[in-house]
C-alpha positions in Angstrom: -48.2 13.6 62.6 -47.2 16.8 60.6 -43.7 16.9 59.4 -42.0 20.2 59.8 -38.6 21.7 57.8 -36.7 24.4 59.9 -35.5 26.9 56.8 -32.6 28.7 57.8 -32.9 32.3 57.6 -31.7 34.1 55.4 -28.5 36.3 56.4 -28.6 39.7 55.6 -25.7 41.2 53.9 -23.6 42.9 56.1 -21.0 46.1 55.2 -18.2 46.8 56.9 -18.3 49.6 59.4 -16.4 51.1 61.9 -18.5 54.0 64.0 -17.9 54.5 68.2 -20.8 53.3 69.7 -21.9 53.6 73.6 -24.0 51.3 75.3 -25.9 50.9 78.4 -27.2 47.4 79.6 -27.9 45.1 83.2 -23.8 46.4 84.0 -24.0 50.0 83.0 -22.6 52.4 80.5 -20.0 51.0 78.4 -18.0 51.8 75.0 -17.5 49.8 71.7 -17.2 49.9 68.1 -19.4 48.8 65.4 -16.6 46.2 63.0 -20.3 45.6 60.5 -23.3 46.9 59.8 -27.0 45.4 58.9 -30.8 46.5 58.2 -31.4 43.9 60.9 -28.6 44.5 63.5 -24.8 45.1 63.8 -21.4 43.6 65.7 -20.0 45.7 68.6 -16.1 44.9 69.1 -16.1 45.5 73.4 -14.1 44.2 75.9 -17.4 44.1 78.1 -20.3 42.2 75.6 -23.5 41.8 76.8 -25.6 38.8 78.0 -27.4 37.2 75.2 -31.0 38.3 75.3 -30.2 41.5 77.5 -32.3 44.7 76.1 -29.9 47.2 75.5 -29.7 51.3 74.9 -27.1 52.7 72.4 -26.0 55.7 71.2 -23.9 55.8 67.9 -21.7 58.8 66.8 -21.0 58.1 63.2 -18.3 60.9 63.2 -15.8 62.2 65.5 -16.1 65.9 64.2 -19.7 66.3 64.8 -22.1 66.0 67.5 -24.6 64.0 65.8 -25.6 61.3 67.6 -28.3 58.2 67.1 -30.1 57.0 69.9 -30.9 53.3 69.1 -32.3 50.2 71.2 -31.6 46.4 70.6 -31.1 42.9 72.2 -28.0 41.1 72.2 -28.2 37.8 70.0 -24.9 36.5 70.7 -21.8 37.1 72.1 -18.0 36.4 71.6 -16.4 36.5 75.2 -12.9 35.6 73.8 -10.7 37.2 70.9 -8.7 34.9 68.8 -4.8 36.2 68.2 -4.9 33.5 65.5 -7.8 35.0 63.4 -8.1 38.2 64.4 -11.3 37.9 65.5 -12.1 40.5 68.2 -14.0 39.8 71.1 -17.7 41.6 71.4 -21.4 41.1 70.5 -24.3 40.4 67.7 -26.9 43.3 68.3 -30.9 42.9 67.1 -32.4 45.8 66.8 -35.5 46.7 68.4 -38.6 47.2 67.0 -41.4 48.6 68.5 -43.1 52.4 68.8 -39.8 54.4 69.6 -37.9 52.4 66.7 -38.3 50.9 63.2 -36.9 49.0 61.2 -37.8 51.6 58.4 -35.4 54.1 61.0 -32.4 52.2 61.5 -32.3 50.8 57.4 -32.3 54.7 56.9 -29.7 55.4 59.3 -27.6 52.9 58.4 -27.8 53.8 54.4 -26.8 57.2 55.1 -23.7 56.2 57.2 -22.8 53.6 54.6 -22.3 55.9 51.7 
């Protein structure tokens, strides 16, 4: 029998952001705020997370003064139901993007960059 090794993958840095974000899942239209940023996905602080593996729509407005708006799509990867008063960890969700022929990768890495600096 073939032995197999599990690598872990590798995590992708993550910078800190904080951007308003609306969402829209299995329970409806909802509000957040991205806390960090990836190429690969982002956390959502909300008092209403997701359910892991639920395909969601959202809709970032990276400033307050403008009406520039990204329409994104993603899959929740994990979620944090409780926040911790000891840590100050917030409650909210892990977010995947999506992939596919509406979205790239090469899109959101872009989209992210040009919010990040």
């Amino acid at each position: 029998m073939k032995e197999t090794t599990h690598q872990p993958i590798p995590r992708e840095a993550r910078v800190p952001l904080e951007v308003a974000v609306q969402f829209a899942g299995h329970h409806g239209p909802n509000t957040g705020q991205t806390l960090n940023v990836s190429s690969r996905g982002m956390f959502v602080r909300t008092n209403k997370p997701g359910v892991v593996g639920e395909h969601i729509f959202f809709q970032i407005q990276p400033d307050e003064d403008t009406p520039i708006r990204f329409n994104l799509e993603g899959v929740v990867v994990w979620i944090r139901k409780r926040a911790s008063q000891q840590t100050g960890v917030p409650k909210g969700m892990g977010i995947r993007f999506a992939e596919g022929p509406t979205q790239d990768a090469n899109t959101v890495q872009r989209i992210f960059s040009a919010l990040i600096s």
